[in-house]
C-alpha positions as CSV (number, residue, x, y, z in Angstrom):
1,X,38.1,30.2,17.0
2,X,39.9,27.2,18.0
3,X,39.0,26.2,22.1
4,X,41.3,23.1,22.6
5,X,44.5,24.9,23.6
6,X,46.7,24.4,20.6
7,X,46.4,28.4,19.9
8,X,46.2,31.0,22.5
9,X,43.6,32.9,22.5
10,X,44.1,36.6,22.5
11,X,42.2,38.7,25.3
12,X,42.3,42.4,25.1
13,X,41.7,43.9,28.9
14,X,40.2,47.4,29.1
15,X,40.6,48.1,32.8
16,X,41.8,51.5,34.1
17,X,42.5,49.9,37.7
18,X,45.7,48.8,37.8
19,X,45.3,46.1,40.8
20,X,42.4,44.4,38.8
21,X,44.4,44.4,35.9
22,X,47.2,42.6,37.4
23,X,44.8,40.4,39.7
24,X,43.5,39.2,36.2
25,X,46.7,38.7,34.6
26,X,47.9,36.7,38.1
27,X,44.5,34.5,37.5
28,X,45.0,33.7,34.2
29,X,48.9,32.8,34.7
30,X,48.1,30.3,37.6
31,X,45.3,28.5,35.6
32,X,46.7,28.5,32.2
33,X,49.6,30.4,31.7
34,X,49.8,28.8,27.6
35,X,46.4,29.3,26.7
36,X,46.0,32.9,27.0
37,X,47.4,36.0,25.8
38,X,46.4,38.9,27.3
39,X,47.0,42.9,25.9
40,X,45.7,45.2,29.1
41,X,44.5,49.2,28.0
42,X,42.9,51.5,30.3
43,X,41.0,53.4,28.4
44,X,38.4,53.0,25.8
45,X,40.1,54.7,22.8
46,X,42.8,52.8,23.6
47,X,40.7,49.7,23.3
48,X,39.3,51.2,19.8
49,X,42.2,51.5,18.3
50,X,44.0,48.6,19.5
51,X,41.0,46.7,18.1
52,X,41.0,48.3,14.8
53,X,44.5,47.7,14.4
54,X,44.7,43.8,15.5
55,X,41.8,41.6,15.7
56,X,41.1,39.8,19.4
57,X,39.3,36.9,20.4
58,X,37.4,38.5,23.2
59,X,37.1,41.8,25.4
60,X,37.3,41.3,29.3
61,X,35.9,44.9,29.7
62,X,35.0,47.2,32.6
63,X,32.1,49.4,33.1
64,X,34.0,52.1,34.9
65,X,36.2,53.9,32.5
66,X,37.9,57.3,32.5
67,X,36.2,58.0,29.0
68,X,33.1,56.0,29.8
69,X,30.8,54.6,31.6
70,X,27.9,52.3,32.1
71,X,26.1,50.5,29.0
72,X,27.9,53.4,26.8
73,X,31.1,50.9,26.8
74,X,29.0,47.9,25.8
75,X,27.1,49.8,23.4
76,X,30.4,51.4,21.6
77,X,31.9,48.2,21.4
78,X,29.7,46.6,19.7
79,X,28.6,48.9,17.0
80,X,32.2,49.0,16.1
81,X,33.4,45.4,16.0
82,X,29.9,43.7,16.3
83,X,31.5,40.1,16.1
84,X,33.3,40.3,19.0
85,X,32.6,38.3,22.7
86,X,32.8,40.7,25.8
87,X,32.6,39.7,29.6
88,X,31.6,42.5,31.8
89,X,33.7,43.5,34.6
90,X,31.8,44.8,37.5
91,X,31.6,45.4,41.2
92,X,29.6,43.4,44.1
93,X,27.1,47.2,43.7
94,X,27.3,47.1,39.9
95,X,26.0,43.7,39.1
96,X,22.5,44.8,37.8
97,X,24.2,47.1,35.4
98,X,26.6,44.0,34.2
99,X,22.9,42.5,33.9
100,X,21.9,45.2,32.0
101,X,24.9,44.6,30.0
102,X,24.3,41.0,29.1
103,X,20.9,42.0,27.9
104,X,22.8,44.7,25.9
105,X,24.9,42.2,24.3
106,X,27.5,40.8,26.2
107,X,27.9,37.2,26.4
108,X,28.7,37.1,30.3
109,X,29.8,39.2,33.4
110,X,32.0,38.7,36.4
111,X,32.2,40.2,39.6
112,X,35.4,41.8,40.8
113,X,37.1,40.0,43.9
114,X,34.4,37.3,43.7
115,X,36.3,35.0,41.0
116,X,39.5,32.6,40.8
117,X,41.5,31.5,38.2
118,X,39.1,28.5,36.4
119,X,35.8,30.8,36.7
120,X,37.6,33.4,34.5
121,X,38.8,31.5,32.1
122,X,35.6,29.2,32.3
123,X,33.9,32.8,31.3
124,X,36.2,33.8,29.0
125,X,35.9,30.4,26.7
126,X,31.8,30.5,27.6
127,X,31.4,33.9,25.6
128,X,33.1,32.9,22.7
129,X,31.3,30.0,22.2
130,X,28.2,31.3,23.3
131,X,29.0,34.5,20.2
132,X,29.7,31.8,18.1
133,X,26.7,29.9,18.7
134,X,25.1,33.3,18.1
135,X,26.2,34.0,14.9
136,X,25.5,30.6,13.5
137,X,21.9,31.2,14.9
138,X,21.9,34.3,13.4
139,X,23.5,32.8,9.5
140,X,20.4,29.7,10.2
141,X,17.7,32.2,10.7
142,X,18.9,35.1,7.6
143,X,20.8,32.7,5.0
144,X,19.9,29.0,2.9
145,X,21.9,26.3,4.1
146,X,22.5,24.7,1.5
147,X,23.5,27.7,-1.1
148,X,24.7,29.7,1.2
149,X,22.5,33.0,-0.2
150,X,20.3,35.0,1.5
151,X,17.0,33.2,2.4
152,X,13.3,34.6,2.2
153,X,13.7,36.6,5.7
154,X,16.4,38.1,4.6
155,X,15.5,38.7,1.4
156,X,12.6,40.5,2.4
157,X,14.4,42.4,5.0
158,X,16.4,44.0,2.2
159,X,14.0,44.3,0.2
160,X,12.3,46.4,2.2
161,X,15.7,48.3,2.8
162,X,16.5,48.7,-0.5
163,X,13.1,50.1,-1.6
164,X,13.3,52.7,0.9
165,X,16.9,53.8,-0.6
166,X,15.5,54.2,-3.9
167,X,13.1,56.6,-2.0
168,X,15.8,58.9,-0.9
169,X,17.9,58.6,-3.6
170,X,15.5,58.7,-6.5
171,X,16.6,55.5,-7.9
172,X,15.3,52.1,-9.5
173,X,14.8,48.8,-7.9
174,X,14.4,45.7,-9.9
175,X,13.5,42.7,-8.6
176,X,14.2,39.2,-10.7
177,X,12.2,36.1,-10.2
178,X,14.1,33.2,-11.2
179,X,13.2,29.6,-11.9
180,X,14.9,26.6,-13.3
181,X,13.2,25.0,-15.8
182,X,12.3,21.3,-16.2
183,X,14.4,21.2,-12.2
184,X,12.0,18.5,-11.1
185,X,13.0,15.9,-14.0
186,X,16.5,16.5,-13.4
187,X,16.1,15.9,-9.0
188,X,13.9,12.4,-10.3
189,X,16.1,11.3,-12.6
190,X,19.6,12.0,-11.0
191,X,18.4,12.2,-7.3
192,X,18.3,14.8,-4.6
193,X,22.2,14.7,-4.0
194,X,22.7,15.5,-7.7
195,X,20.1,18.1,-7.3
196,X,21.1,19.9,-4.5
197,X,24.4,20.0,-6.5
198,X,23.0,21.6,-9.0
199,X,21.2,24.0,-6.7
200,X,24.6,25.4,-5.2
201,X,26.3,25.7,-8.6
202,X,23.5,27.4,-9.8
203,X,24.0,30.4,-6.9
204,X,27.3,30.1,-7.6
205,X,27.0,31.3,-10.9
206,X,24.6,33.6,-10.5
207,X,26.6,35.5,-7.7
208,X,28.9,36.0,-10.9
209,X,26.1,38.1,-12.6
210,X,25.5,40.6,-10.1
211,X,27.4,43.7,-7.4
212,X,28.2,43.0,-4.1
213,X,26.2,45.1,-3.0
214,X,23.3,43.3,-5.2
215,X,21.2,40.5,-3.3
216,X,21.0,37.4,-4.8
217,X,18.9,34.9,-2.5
218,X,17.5,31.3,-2.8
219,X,13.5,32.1,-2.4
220,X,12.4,27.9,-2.2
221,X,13.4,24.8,-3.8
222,X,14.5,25.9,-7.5
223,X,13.6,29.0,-7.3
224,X,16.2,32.4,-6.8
225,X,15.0,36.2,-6.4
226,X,17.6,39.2,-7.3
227,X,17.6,42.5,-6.0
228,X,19.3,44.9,-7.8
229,X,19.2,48.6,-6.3
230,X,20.4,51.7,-8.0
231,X,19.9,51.4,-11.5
232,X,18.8,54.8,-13.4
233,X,17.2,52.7,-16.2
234,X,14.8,49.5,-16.6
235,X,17.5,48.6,-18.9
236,X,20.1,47.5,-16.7
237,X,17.8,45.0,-15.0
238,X,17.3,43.1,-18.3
239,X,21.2,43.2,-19.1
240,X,21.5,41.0,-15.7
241,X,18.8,38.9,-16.8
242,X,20.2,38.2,-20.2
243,X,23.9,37.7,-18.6
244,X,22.0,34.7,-16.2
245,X,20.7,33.2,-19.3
246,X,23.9,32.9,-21.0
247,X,25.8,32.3,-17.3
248,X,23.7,29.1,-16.5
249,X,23.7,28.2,-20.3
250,X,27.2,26.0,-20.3
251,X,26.7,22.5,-18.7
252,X,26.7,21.9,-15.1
253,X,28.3,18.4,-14.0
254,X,26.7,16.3,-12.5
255,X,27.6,12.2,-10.9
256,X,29.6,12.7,-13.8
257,X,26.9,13.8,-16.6
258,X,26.6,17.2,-18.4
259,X,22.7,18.3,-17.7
260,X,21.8,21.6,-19.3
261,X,20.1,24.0,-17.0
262,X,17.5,26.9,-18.5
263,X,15.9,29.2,-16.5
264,X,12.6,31.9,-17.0
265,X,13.0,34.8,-15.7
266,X,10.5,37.3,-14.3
267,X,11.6,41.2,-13.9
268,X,9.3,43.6,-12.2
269,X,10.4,47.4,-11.3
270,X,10.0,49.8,-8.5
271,X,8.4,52.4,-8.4
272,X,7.2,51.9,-11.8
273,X,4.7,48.2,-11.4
274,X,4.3,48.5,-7.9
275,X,5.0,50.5,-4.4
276,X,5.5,47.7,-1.8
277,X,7.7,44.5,-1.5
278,X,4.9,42.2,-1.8
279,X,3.1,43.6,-5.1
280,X,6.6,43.7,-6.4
281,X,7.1,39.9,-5.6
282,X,3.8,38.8,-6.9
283,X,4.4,40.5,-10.3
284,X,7.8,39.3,-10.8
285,X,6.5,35.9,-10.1
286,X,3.7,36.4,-12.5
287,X,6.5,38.2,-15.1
288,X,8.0,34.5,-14.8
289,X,5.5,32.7,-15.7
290,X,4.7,34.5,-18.4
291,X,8.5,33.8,-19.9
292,X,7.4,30.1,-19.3
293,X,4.8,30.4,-21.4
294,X,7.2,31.9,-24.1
295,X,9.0,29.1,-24.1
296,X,11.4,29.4,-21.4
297,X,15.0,29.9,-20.9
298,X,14.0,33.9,-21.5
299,X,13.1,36.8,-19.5
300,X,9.8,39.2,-19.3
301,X,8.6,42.1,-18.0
302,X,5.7,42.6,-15.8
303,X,2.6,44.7,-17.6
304,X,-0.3,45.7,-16.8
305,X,-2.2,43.2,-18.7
306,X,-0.3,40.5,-17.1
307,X,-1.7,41.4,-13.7
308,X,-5.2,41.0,-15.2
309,X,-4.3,37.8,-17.2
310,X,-2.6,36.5,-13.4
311,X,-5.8,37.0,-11.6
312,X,-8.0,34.9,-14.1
313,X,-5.5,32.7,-13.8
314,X,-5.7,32.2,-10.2
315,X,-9.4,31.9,-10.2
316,X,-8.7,29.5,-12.7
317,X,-6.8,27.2,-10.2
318,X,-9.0,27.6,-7.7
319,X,-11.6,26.7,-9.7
320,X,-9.7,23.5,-10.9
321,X,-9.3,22.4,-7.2
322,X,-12.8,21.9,-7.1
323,X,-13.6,20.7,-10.6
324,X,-13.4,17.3,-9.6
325,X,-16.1,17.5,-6.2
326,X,-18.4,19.3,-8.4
327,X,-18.6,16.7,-11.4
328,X,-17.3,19.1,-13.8
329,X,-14.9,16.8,-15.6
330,X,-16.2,14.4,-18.6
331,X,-14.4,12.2,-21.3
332,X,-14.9,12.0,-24.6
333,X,-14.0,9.5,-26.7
334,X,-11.9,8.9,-30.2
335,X,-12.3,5.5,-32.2
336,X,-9.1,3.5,-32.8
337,X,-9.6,2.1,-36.4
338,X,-8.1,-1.2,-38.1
339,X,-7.4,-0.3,-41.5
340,X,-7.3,-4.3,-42.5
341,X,-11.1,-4.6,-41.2
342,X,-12.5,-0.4,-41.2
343,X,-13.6,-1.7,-38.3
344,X,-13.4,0.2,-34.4
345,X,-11.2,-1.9,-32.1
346,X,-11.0,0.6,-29.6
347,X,-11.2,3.9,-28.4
348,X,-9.1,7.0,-26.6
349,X,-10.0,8.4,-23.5
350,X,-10.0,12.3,-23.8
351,X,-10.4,14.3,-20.3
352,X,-12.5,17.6,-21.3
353,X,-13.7,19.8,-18.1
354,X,-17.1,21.5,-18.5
355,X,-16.4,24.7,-16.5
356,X,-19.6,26.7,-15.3
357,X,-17.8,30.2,-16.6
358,X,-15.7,28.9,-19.7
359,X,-17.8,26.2,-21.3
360,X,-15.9,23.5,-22.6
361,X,-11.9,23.4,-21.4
362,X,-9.7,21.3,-23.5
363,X,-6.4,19.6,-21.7
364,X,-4.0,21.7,-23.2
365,X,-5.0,24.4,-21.0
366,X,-5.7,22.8,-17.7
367,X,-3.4,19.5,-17.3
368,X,-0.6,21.2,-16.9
369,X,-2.1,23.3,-13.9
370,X,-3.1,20.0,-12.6
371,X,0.4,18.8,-12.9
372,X,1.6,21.3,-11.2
373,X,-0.8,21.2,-8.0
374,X,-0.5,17.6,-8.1
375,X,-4.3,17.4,-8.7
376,X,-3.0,15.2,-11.8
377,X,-3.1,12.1,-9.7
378,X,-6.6,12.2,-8.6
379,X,-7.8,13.6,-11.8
380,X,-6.2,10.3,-13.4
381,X,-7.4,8.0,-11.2
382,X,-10.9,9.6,-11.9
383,X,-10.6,9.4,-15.5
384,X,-9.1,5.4,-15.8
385,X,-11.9,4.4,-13.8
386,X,-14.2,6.0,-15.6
387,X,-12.8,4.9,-18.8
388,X,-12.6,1.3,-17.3
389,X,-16.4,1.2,-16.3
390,X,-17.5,2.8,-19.9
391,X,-14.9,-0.3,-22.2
392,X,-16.6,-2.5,-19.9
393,X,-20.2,-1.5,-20.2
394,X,-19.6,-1.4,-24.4
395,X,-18.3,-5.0,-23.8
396,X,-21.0,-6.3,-21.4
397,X,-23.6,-4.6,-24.4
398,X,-22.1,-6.8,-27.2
399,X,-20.5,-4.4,-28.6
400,X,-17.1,-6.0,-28.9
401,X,-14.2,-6.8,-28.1
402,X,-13.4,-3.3,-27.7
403,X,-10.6,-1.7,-25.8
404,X,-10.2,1.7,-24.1
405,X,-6.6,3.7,-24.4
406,X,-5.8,6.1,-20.9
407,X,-2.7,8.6,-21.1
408,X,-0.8,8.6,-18.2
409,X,1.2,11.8,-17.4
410,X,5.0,11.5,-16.4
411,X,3.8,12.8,-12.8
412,X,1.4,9.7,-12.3
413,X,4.0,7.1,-13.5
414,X,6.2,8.5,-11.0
415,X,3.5,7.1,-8.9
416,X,4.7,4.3,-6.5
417,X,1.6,2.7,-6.1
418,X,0.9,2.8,-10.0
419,X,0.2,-0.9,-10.3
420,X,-1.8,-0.9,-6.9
421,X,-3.8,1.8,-8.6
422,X,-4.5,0.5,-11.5
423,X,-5.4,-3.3,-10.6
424,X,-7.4,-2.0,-8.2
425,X,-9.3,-0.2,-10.4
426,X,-10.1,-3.2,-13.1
427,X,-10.9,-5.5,-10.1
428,X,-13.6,-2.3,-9.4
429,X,-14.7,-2.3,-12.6
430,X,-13.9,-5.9,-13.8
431,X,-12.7,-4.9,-17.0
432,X,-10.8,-7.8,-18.7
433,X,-7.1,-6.5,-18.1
434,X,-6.1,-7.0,-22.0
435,X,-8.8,-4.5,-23.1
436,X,-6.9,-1.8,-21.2
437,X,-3.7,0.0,-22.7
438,X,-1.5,2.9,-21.3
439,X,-0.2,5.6,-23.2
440,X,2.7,7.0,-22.6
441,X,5.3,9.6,-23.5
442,X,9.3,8.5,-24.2
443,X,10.2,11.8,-21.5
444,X,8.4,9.5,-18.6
445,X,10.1,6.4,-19.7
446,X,13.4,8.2,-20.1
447,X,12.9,10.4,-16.7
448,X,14.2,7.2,-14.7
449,X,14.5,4.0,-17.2
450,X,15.7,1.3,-14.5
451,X,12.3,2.3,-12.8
452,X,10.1,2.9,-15.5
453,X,10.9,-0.9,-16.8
454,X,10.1,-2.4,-13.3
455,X,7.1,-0.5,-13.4
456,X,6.2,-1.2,-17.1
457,X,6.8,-5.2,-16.3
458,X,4.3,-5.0,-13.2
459,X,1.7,-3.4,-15.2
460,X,2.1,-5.8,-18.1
461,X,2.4,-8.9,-15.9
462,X,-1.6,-7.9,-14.7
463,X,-2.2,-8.2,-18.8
464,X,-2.2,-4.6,-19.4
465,X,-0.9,-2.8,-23.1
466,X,1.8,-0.4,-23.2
467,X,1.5,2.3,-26.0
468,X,4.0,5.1,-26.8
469,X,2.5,8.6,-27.7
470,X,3.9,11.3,-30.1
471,X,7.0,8.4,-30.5
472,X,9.3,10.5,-33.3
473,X,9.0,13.7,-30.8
474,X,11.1,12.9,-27.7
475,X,14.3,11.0,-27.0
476,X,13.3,8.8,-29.8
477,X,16.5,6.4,-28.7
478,X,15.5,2.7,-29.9
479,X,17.4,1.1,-27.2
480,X,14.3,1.8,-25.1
481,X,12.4,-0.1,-27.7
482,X,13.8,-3.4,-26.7
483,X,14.6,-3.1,-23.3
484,X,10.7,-2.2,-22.4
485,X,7.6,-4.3,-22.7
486,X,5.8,-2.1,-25.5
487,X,3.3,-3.2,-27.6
488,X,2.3,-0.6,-29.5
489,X,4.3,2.9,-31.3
490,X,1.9,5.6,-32.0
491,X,3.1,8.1,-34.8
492,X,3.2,12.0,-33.5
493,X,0.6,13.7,-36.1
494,X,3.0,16.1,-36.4
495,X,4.2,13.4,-39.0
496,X,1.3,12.4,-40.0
497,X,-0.3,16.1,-41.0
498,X,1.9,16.7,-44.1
499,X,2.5,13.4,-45.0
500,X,1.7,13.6,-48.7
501,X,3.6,16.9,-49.1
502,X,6.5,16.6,-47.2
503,X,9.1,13.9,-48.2
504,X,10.5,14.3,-44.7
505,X,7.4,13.9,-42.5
506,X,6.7,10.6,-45.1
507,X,10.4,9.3,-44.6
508,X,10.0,9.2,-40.7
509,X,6.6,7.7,-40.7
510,X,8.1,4.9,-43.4
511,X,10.8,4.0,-41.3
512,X,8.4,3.9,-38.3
513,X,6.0,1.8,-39.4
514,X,9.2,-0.7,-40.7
515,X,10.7,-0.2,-37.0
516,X,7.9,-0.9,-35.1
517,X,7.1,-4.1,-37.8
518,X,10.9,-5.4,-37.5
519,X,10.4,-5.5,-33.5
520,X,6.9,-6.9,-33.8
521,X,4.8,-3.9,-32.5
522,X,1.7,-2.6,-33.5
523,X,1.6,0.9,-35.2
524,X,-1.1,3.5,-34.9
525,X,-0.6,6.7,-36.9
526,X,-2.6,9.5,-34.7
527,X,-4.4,12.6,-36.4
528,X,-5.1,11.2,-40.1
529,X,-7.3,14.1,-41.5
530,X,-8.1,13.1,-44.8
531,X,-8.0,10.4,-47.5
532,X,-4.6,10.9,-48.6
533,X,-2.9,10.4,-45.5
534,X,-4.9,7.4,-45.3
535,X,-4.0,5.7,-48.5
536,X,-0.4,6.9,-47.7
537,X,-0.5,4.6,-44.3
538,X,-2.2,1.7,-45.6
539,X,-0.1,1.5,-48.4
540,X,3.3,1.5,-46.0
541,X,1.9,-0.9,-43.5
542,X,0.5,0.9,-41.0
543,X,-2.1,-1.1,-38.6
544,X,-4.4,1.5,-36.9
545,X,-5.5,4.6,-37.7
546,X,-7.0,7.3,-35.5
547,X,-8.1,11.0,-36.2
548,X,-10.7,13.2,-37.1
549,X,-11.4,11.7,-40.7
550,X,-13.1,8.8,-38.9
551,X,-14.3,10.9,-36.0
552,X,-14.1,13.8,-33.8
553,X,-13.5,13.0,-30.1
554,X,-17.1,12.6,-28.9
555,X,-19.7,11.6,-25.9
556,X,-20.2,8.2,-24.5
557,X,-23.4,8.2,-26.2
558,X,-22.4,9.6,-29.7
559,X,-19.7,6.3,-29.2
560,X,-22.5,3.9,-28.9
561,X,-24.1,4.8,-31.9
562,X,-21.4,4.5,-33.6
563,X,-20.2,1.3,-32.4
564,X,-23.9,0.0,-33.4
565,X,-23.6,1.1,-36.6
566,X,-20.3,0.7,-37.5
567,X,-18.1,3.1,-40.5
568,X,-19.9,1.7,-43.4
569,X,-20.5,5.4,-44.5
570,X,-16.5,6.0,-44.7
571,X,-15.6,4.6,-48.0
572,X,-12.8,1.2,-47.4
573,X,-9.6,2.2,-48.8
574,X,-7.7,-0.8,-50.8
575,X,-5.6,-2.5,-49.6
């Protein structure tokens, strides 16, 4: 409502005394005779309909009406045309009922014979800023400000609403859990701008999928919630779900760049999974996760089962939050082997976790719960200094020159003090930089590639390698190649497993091998299984071999022996 003058603004009076009226109309015209427009009823109906029929800026309204009286006026007011300022009207022995009214709902009262001109219009201009204000209060406290959707309070407000409805009426609720996948590589690569862009078209969209009188409502960060009441079959909820998978499925634009967007979807029913709002948000949540672990960009249903599966899983964190205080964690170790010498040049550093209920844990199954948590950064640190202080004991025991190979996940190279963390922990340690070599995925390079090569220069300027893991299985773009100070491709197995029997698979790893040769990096072809794959990379070049035909990942201790005694019992292949 504009308050600088350039529109009047339009006052409805509902005063059945016609001396006050035209004592408030004689105010008005001496103070500002432009700025206000003024309507005058007598009656409360009159006020009703005159309301209904045009809208008003504000009601200057008396308490002492022929067809009401008191709070009633207040009261009737507002439940009819809720958004709408009112200033109280009262006399010099009604003022603790005009109180009473501003308690009610009023924005402000005035006392009859007891105000000129500027107080009135002072008043008037007061209550509908002060309703404004209100109402913006009111939007903060129930809706995101960024999407505009409902937020968690209000969200669970209906919720609640809607599952008592379905009470009544005998009807389904369904409740969709929504998040985007892969969001957090998108918001670091593209930055927060792009992804709060992404964020609002995304609720934009899915506003598209549902009713009006469906909720949609941003529940944190990247993640949405849907109620949708009335439905007469389970059904219905996963026709919404499918049409938000194929909704968000057309590019969204961002700074100028098409970025795909998938999403997994959890869907959870009431009364059938659960009878309150909070089991019904914990198993759609849990329903989401399980579509994650589909795959993604799908939907599931909650089961059963899934609750069971969801509470192991949570003990399962827990426990992993305390793996690390309790010495739980241990690395085994996989020889790096030079196929021009048989000989082991180095090793792999393999995190296992040696959980008191589950026995032996491999990575698959815990990293990325430790990624998720964050836990992944002092779990690393943990396992490069250990790895450090084990390359440098084999070294110190003649045993030499061997070096020691330490993944890094995309979440610690997002790490600012990355090189700080890692000089820090050779000075520890002293481990001889150059025996020390990083392996990474091309999807952490390719997150942020300006800062990955600042980073990847730093590191290397201390003397440490750079490897590339699984190279052939991500973004596999060569310009990277160059432009980054790599030393070292290693071949995905996934290559490497058929080799011999599929001329594809033995086509890539070729021309991988002749790559990495033509830029003057060293190749090691990961998971080599048996005899043939071996002959098969020697004879196309390859420089280092590593997998299970050599030997298993093992202890510190099985290492050592093995570094005493070398691989004279594995059969040199010729060269």
């Amino acid at each position: 409502m504009p308050l600088n003058g350039e529109k009047k603004i339009n006052v409805i009076l509902v005063e059945d005394n016609p001396g006050d009226a035209r004592l408030v109309f004689e105010l008005i015209g001496e103070a500002d005779p432009s700025g206000f427009r003024l309507t005058h009823v007598s009656r409360l109906a009159e006020a009703i309909a005159h309301l209904e029929a045009e809208s008003h800026d504000v009601v200057l309204l008396d308490l002492s009406l022929p067809d009401a009286h008191g709070l009633r006026t207040v009261k009737e007011i507002l439940s009819r045309f809720p958004g709408l300022p009112i200033v109280v009207l009262s006399g010099l022995d009604d003022e603790a009922l005009a109180i009473q009214a501003v308690q009610a709902g009023a924005q402000d009262y005035l006392v009859k014979g007891m105000s000129d001109g500027n107080l009135l219009i002072r008043s008037l201009r007061y209550a509908i800023e002060r309703k404004q204000t209100e109402e913006r209060l009111t939007y903060l406290a129930q809706f995101d400000h960024l999407t505009g959707l409902a937020n968690r309070t209000l969200f669970n407000e209906r919720l609640t609403q809607a599952l008592s409805w379905a009470d009544r009426n005998d009807h389904l609720v369904a409740l969709l859990f929504l998040d985007l996948d892969h969001f957090k590589s998108i918001n670091d690569s593209l930055g927060h701008n792009a992804g709060d862009r992404l964020l609002i078209s995304v609720a934009e969209r899915l506003k598209k999928c549902v009713r009006k009188t469906d909720v949609v409502s941003r529940f944190g960060g990247d993640e949405f919630t849907v109620i949708l009441e009335g439905l007469n079959s389970a059904k219905d909820a996963a026709a919404v779900a499918q049409k938000i998978l194929e909704t968000l499925h057309p590019p969204f634009d961002l700074n100028a760049q098409e970025v795909y967007v998938t999403a997994s979807l959890g869907i959870t029913i009431y009364p059938h999974d659960g009878g309150s709002a909070e089991e019904l948000l914990r198993y759609a949540d849990t329903a989401m996760y399980r579509a994650k672990d589909q795959g993604r960009n799908t939907y599931q249903y909650f089961t059963a089962d899934m609750n069971k599966r969801a509470f192991e899983m949570l003990a399962f964190r827990n426990s992993l939050h305390k793996a690390l205080d309790n010495e739980e964690f241990l690395i085994h170790y996989q020889p790096f082997v030079d196929v021009r010498t048989n000989r082991i040049i180095a090793a792999e550093a393999l995190l296992r976790w040696q959980h008191p209920q589950y026995g032996l844990v491999y990575p698959g199954r815990f990293i990325p719960l430790a990624e998720e948590s964050e836990l992944i950064i002092p779990i690393g640190a943990w396992v490069l200094r250990k790895a450090c202080e084990r390359c440098k004991s084999w070294n110190d025991a003649g045993l030499g020159p061997i070096g020691i190979s330490v993944n890094l996940s995309a979440r610690q190279f997002r790490q600012r003090d990355l090189p700080e963390v890692v000089n820090n922990i050779l000075a520890e340690t002293g481990l001889d930089p150059g025996l020390l070599s990083l392996e990474l995925t091309e999807g952490s390079l390719m997150d942020d590639p300006h800062v990955a090569s600042g980073m990847l220069f730093m590191l290397r300027e201390m003397g440490v390698h750079i490897s590339i893991d699984d190279f052939g299985t991500g973004y596999s773009s060569l310009s990277y190649l160059k432009r980054f100070p790599i030393e070292t491709l290693k071949i995905a197995q996934t290559f490497v497993f058929d080799i011999n029997k599929d001329s594809d698979d033995a086509a890539i790893a070729g021309a991988i091998i002749a790559l990495s040769h033509s830029l003057h990096l060293d190749v090691v072809a990961e998971g080599v299984e048996n005899h043939e794959q071996l002959l098969f990379l020697i004879e196309h070049g390859c420089d280092i071999v590593q997998g299970n035909y050599f030997s298993f990942p093992i202890p510190n201790d099985e290492l050592v022996l093995l570094l005493q005694h070398g691989l004279e019992e594995i059969e040199k292949a010729p060269a």
